[in-house]
DSSP file (Angstrom, degrees, kcal/mol; ACC not computed):
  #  RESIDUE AA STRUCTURE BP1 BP2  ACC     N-H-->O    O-->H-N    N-H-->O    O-->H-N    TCO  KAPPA ALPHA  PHI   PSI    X-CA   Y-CA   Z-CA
    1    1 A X              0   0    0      0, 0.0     2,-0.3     0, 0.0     5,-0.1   0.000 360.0 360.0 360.0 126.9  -12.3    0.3   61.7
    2    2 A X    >>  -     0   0    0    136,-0.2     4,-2.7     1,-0.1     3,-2.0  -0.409 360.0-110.4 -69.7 131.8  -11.0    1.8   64.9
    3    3 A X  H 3> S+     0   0    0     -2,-0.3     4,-2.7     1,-0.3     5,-0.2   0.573 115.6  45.2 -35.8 -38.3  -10.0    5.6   64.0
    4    4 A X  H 34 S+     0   0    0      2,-0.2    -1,-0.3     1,-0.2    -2,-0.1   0.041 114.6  47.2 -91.1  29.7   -6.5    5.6   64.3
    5    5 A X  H <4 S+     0   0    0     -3,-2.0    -2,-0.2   133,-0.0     4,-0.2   0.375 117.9  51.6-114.7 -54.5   -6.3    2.1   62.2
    6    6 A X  H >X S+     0   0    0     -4,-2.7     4,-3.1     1,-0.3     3,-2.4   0.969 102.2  55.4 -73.4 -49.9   -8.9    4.4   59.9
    7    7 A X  T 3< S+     0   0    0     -4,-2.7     5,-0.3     1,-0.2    -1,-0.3   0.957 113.0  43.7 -28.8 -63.3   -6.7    7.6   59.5
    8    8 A X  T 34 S+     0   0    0      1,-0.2    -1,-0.2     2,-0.2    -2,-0.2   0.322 102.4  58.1-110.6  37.4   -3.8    5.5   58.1
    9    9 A X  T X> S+     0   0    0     -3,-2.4     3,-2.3    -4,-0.2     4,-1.6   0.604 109.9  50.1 -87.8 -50.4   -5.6    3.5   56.0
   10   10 A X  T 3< S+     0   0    0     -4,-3.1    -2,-0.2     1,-0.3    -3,-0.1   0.204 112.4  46.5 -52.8  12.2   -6.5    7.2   54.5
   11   11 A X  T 34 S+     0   0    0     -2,-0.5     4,-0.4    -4,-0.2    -1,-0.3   0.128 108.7  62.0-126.7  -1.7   -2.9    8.3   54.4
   12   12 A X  T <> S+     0   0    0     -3,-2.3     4,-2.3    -5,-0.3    -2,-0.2   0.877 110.8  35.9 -26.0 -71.9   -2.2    5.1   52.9
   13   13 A X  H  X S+     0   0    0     -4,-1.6     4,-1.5     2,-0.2    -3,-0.1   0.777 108.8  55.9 -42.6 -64.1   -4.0    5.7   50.5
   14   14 A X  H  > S+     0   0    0     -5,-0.3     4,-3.1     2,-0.2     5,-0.4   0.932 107.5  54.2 -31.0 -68.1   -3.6    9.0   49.8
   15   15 A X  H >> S+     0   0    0     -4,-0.4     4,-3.4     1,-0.2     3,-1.5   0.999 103.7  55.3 -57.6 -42.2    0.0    8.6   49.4
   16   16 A X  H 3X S+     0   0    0     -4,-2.3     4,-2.0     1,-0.2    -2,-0.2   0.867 108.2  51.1 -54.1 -14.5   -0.6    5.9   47.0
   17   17 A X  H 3X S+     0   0    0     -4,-1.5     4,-1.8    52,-0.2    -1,-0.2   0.812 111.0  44.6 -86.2 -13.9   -2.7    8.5   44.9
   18   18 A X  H << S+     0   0    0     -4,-3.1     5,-0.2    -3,-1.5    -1,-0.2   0.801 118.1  47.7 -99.7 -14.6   -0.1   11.2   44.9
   19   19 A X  H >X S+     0   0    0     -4,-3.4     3,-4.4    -5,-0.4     4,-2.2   0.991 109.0  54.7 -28.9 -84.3    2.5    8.1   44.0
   20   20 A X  H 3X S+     0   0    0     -4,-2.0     4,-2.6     1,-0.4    46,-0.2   0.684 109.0  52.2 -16.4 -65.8    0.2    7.0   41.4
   21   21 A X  H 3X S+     0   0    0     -4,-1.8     4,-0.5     1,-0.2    -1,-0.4   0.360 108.8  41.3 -67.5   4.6    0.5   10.4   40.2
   22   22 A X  H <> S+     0   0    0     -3,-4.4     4,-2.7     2,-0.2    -1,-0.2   0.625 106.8  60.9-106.5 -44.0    4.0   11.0   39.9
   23   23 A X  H >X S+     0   0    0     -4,-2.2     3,-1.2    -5,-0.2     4,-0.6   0.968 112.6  43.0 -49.7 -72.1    4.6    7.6   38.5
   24   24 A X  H 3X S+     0   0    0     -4,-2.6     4,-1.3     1,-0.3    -1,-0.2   0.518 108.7  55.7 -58.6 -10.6    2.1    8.9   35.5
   25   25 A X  H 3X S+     0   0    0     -4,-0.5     4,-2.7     2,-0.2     6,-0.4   0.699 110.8  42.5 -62.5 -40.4    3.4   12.0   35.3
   26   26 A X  H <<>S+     0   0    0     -4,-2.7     5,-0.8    -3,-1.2    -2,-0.2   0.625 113.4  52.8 -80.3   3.9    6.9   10.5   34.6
   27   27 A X  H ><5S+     0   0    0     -4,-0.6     3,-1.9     3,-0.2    -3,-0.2   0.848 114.5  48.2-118.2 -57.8    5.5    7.8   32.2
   28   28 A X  H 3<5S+     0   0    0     -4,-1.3    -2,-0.2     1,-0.3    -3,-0.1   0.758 107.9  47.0 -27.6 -57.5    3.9   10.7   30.5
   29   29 A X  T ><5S-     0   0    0     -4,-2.7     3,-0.8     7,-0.0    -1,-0.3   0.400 106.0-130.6 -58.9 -19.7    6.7   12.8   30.3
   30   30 A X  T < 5 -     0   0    0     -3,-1.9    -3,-0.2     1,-0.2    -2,-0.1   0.791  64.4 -64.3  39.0  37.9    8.6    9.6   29.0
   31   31 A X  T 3 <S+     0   0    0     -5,-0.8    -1,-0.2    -6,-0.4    -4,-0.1   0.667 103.0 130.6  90.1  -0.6   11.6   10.4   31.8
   32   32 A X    <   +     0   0    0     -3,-0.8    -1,-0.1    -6,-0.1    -2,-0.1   0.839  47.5  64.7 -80.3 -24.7   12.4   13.5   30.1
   33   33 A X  S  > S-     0   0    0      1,-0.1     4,-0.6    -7,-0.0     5,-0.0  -0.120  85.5-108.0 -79.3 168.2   12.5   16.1   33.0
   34   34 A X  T >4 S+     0   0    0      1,-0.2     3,-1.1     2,-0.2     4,-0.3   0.955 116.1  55.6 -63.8 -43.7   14.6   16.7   36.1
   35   35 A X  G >4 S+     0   0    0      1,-0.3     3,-0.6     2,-0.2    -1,-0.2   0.826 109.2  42.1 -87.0  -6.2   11.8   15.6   38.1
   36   36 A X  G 34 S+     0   0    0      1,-0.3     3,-0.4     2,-0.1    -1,-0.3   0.559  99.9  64.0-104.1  22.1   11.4   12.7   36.7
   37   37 A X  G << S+     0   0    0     -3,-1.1     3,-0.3    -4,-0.6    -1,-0.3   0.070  83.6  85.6-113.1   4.2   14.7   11.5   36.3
   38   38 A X  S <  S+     0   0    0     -3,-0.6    -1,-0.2    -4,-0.3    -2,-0.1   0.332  80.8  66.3 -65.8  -4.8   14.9   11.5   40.4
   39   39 A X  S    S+     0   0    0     -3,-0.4     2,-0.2    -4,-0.1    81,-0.2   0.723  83.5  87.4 -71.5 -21.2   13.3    8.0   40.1
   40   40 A X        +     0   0    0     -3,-0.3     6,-0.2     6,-0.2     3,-0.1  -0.498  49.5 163.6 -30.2 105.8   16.6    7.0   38.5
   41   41 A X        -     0   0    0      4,-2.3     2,-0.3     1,-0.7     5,-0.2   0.781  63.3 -47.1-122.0 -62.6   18.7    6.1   41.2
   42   42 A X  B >  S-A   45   0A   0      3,-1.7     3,-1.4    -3,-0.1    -1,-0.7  -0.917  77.7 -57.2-156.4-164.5   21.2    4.3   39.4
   43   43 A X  T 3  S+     0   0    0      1,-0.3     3,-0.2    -2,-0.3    74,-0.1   0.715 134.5  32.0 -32.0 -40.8   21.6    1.2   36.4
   44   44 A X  T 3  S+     0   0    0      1,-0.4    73,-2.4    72,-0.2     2,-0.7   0.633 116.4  49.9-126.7 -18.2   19.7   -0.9   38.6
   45   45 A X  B <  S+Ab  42 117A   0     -3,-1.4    -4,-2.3    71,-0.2    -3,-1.7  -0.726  81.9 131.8-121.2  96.4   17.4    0.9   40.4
   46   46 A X    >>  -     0   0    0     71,-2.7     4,-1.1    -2,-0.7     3,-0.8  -0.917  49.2-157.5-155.5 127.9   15.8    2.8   38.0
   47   47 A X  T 34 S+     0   0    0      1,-0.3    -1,-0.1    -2,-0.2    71,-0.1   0.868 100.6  44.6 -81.2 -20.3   12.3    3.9   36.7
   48   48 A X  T 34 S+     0   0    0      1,-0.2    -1,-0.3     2,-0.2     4,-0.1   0.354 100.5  65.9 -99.7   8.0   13.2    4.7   33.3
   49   49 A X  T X4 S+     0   0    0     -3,-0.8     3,-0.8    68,-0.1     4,-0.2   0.904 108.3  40.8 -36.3 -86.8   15.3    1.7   32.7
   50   50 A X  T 3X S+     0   0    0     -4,-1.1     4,-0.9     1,-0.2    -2,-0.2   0.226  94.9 114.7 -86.3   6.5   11.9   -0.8   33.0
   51   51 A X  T 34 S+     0   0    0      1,-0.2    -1,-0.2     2,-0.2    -3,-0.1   0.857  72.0  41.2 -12.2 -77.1    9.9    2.2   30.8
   52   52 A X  T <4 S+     0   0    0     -3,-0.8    -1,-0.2     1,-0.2     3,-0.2   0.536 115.8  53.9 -85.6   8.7    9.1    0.6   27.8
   53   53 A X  T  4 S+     0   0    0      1,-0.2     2,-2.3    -4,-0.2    -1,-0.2   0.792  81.7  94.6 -99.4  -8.4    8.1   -2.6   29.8
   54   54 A X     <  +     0   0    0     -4,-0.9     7,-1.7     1,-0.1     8,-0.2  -0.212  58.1  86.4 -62.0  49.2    5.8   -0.7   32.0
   55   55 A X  B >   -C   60   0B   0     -2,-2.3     3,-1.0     5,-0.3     2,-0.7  -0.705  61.0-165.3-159.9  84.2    2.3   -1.4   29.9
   56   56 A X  T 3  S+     0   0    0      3,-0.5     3,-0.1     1,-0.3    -2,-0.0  -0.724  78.5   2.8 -54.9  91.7    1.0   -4.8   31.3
   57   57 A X  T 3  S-     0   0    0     -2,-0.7    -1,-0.3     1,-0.1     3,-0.0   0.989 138.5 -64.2  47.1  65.7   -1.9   -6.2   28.7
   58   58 A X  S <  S+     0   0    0     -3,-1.0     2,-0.4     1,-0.1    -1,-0.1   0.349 110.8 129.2  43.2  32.0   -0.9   -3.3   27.0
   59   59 A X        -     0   0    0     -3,-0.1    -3,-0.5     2,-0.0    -1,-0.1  -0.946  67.0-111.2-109.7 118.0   -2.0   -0.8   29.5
   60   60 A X  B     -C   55   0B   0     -2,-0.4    -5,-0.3    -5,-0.2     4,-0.3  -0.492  35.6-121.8 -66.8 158.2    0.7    1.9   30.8
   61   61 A X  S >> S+     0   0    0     -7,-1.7     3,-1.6     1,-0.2     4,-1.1   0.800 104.3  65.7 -59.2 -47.3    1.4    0.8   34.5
   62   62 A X  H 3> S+     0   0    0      1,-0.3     4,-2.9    -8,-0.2     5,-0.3   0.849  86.5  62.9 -37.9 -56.5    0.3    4.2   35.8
   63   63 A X  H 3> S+     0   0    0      1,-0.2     4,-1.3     2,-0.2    -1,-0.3   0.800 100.5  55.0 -58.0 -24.9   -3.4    4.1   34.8
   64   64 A X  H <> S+     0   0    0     -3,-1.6     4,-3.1    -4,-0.3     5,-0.3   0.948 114.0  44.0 -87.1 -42.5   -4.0    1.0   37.2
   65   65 A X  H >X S+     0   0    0     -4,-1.1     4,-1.7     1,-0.2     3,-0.7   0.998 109.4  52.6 -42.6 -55.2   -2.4    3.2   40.1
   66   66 A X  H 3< S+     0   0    0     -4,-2.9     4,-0.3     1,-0.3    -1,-0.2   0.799 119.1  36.3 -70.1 -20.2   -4.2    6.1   39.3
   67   67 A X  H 3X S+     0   0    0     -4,-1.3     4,-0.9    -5,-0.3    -1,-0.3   0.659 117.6  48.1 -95.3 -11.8   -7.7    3.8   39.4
   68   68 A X  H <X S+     0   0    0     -4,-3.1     4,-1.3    -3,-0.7    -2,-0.2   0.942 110.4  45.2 -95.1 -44.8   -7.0    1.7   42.1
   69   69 A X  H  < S+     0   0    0     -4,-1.7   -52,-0.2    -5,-0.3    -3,-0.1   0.663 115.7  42.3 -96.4 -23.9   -5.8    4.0   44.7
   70   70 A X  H >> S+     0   0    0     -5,-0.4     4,-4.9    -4,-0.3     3,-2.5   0.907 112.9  64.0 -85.0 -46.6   -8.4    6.9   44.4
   71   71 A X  H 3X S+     0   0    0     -4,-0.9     4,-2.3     1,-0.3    -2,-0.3   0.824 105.9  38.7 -48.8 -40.6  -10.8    3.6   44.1
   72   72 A X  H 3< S+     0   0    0     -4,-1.3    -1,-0.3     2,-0.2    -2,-0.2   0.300 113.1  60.6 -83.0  14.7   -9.9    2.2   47.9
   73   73 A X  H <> S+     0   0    0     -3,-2.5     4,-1.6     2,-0.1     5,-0.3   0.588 109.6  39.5 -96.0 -57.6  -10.0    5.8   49.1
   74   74 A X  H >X S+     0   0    0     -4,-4.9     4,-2.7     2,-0.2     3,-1.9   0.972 113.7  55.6 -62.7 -47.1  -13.5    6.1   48.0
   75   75 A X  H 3X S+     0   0    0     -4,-2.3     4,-2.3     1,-0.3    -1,-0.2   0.860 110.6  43.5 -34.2 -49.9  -14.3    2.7   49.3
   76   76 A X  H 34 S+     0   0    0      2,-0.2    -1,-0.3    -5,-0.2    -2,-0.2   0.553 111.6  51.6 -94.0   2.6  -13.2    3.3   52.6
   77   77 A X  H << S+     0   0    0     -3,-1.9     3,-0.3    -4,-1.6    -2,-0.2   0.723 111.0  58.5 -93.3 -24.7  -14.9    7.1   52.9
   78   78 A X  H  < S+     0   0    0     -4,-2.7    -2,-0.2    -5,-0.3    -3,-0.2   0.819 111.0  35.1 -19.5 -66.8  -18.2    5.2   51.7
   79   79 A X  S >< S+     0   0    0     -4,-2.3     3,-1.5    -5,-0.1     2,-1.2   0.191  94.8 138.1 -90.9  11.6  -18.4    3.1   54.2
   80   80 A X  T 3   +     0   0    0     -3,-0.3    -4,-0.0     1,-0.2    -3,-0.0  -0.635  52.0  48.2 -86.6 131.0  -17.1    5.1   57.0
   81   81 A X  T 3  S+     0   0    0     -2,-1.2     2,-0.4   -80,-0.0    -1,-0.2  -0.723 132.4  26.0-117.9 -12.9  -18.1    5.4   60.2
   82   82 A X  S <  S-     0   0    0     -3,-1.5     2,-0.9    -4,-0.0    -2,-0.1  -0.756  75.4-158.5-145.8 112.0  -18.0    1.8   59.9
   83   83 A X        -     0   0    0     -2,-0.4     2,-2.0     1,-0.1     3,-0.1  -0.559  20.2-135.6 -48.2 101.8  -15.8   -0.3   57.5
   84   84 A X    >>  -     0   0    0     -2,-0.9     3,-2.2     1,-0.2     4,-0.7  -0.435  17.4-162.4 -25.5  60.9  -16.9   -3.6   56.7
   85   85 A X  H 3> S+     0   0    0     -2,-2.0     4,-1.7     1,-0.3    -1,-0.2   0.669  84.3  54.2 -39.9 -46.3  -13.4   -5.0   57.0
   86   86 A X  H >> S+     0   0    0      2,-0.2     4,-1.8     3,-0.1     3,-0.6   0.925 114.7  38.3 -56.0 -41.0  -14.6   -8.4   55.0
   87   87 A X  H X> S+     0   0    0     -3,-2.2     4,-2.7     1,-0.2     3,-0.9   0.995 119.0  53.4 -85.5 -63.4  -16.0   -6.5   51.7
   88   88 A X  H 3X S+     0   0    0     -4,-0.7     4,-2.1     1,-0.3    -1,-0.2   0.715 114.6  41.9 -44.5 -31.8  -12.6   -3.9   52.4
   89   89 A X  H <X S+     0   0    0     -4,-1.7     4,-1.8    -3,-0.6    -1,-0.3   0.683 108.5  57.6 -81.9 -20.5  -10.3   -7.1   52.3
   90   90 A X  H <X S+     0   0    0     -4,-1.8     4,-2.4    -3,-0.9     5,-0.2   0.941 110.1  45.7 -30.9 -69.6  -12.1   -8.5   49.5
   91   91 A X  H >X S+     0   0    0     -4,-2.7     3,-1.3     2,-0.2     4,-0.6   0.861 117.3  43.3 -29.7 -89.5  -11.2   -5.4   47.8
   92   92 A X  H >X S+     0   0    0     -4,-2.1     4,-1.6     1,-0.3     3,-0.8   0.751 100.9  62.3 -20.4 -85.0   -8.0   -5.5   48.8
   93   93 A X  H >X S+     0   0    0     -4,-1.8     3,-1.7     1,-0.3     4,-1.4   0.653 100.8  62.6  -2.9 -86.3   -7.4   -9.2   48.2
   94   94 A X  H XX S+     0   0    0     -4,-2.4     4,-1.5    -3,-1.3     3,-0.6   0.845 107.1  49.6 -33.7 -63.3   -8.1   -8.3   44.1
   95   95 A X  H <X S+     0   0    0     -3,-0.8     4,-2.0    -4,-0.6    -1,-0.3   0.810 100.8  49.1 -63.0 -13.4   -5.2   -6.2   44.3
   96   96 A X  H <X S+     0   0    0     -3,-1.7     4,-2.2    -4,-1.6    -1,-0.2   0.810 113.2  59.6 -85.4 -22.9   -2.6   -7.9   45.7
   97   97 A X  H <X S+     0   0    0     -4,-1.4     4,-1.4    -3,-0.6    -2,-0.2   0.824 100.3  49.1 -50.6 -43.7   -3.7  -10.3   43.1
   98   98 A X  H  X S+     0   0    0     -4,-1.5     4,-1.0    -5,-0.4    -2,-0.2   0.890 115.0  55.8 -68.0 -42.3   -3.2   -8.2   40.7
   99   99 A X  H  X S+     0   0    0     -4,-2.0     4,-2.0     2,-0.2    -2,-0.2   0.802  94.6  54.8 -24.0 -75.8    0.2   -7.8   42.5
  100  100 A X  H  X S+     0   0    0     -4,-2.2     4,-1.9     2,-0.2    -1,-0.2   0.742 105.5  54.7 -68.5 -19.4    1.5  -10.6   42.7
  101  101 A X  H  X S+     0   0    0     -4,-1.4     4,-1.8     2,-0.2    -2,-0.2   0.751 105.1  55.4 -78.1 -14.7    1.2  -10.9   38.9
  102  102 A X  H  X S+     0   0    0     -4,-1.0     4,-3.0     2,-0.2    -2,-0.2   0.945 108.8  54.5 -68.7 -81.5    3.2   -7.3   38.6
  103  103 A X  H >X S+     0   0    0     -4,-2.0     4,-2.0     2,-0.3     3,-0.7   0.675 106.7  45.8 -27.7 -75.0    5.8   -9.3   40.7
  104  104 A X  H 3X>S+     0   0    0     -4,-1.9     4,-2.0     1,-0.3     5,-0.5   0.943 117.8  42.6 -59.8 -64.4    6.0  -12.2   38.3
  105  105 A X  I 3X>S+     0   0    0     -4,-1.8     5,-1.0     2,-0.2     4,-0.5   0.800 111.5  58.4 -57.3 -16.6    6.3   -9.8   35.2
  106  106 A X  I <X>S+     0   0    0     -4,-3.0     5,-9.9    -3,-0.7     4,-0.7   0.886 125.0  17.4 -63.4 -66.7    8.8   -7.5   37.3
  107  107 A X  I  <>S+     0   0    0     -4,-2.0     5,-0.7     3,-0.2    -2,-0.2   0.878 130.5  46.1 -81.5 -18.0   11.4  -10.6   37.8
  108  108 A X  I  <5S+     0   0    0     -4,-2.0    -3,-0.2    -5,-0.2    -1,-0.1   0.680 133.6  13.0 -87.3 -42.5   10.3  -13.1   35.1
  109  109 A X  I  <<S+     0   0    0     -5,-0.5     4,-0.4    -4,-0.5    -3,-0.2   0.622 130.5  32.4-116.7 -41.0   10.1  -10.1   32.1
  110  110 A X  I  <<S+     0   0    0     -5,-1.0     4,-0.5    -4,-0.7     6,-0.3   0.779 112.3  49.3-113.0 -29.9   11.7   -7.0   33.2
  111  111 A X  I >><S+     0   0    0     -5,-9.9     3,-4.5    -6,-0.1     4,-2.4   0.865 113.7  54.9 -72.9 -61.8   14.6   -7.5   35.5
  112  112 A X  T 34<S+     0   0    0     -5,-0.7    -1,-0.1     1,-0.3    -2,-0.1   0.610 112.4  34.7  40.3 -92.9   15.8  -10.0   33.0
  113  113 A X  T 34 S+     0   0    0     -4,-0.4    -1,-0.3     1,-0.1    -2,-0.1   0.506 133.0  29.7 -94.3   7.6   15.9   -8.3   30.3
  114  114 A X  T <4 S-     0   0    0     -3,-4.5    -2,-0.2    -4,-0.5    -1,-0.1   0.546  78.1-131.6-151.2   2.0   16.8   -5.2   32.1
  115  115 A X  S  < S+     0   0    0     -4,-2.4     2,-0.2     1,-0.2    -3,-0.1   0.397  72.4  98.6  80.1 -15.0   18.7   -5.4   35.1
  116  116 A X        -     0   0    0     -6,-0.3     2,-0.4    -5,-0.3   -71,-0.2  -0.650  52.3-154.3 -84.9 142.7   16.5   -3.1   36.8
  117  117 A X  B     -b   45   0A   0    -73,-2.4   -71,-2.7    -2,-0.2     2,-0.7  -0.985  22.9-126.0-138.5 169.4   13.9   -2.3   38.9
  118  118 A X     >  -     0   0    0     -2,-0.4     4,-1.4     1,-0.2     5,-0.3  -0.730  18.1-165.9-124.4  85.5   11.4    0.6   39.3
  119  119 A X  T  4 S+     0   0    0     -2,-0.7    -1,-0.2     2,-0.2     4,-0.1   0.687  90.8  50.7 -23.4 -45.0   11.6    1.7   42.8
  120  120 A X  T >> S+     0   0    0    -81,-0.2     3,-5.0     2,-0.2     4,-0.9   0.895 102.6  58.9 -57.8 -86.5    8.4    3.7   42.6
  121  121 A X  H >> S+     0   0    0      1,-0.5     4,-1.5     2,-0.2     3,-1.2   0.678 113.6  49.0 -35.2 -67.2    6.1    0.3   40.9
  122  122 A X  H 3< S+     0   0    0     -4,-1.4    -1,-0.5     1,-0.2     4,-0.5   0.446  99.6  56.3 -82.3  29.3    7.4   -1.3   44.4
  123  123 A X  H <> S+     0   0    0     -3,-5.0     4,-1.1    -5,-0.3    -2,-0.2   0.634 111.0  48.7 -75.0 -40.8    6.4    1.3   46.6
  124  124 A X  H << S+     0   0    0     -3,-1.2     4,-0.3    -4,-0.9    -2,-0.2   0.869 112.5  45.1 -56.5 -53.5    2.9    0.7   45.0
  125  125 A X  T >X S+     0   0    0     -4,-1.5     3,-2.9     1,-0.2     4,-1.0   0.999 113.5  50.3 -67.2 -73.7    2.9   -3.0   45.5
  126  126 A X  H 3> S+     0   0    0     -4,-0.5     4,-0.9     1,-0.3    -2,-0.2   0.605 110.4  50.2 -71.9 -22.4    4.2   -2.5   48.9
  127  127 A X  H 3X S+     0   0    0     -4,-1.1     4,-1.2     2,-0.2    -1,-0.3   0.539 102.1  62.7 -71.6 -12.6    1.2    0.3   49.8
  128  128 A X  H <> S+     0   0    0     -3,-2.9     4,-1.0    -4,-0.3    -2,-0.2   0.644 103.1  44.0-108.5 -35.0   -1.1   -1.8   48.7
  129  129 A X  H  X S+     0   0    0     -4,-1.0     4,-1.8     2,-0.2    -2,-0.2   0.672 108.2  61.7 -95.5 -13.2   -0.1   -4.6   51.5
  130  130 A X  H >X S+     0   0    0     -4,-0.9     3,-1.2     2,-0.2     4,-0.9   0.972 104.1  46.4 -48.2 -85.9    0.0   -1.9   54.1
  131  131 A X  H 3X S+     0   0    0     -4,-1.2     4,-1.2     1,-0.3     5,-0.4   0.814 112.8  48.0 -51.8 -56.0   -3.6   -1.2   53.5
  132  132 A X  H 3X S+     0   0    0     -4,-1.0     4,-2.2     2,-0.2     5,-0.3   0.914 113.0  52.5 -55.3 -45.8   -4.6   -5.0   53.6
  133  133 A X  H XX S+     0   0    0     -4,-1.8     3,-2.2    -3,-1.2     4,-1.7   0.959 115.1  37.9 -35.0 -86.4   -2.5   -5.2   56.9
  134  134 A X  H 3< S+     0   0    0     -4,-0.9    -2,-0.2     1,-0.3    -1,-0.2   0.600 117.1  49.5 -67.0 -27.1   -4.3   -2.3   58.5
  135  135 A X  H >< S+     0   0    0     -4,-1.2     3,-1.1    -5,-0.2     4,-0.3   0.784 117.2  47.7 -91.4 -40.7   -8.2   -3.4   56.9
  136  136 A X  H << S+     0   0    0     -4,-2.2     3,-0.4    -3,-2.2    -2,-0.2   0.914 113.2  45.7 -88.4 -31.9   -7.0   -7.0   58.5
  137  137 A X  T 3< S+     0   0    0     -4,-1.7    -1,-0.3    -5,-0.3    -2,-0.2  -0.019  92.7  88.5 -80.0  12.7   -5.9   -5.3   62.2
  138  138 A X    <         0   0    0     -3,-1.1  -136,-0.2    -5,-0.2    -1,-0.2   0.530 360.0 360.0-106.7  -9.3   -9.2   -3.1   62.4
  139  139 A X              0   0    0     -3,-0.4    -1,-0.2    -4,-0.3    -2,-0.1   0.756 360.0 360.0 -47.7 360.0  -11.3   -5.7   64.1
């Protein structure tokens, strides 16, 4: 991966871990503080709206940030000085899978029934094809 392709796949990342973490702090918190009532934008854009739908096979949503993102971090300081862009889009590839099924339980099951969405949960999704972008652009 050419260095400035590799840097911001590592501040990709990174942001997604400190995401990760704030999303699971507010899922923790169950919404109750000031800072986590700033995801709350309004009826419709809101993280604590799509709360109690946030635990996919009965897993809170957080935990899979909080493993996934530290997990391509590590992946890609492993292999550095030179990424192996197929095994890193492999990787990838397993999340966005994972992804697109978040998508189909965001509109199918939770806006639906709630009118909402949780601006952070696509920020995640949407970090998640950044880093597959830049891993696919390092050749």
């Amino acid at each position: 991966m050419k260095n400035g392709l590799y840097y911001s796949f590592i501040a990709v990342a990174l942001v997604g871990i400190g995401t990760a973490i704030y999303h699971a702090y507010d899922e923790i918190v169950s919404y109750s503080t000031s800072v986590s009532r700033s995801c709350s934008v309004n009826a419709h854009i809101s993280c604590q709206a799509v709360f109690a739908f946030a635990k996919p096979f009965g897993i809170p949503l957080y935990v899979f940030g909080i493993v996934w993102f530290p997990l391509v971090l590590i992946v890609a300081l492993l292999m550095r000085p030179k990424i192996n862009r197929t095994y890193m889009i492999l990787l990838l590839t397993i999340g966005n899978l994972f992804t697109v099924y978040l998508w189909y339980f965001d509109i199918f099951v939770v806006y639906p029934a709630t009118q909402a969405v949780c601006p952070v949960c696509l920020s995640l999704y949407f970090m998640n094809y950044i880093l597959t972008i830049l891993a696919a652009f390092s050749g």
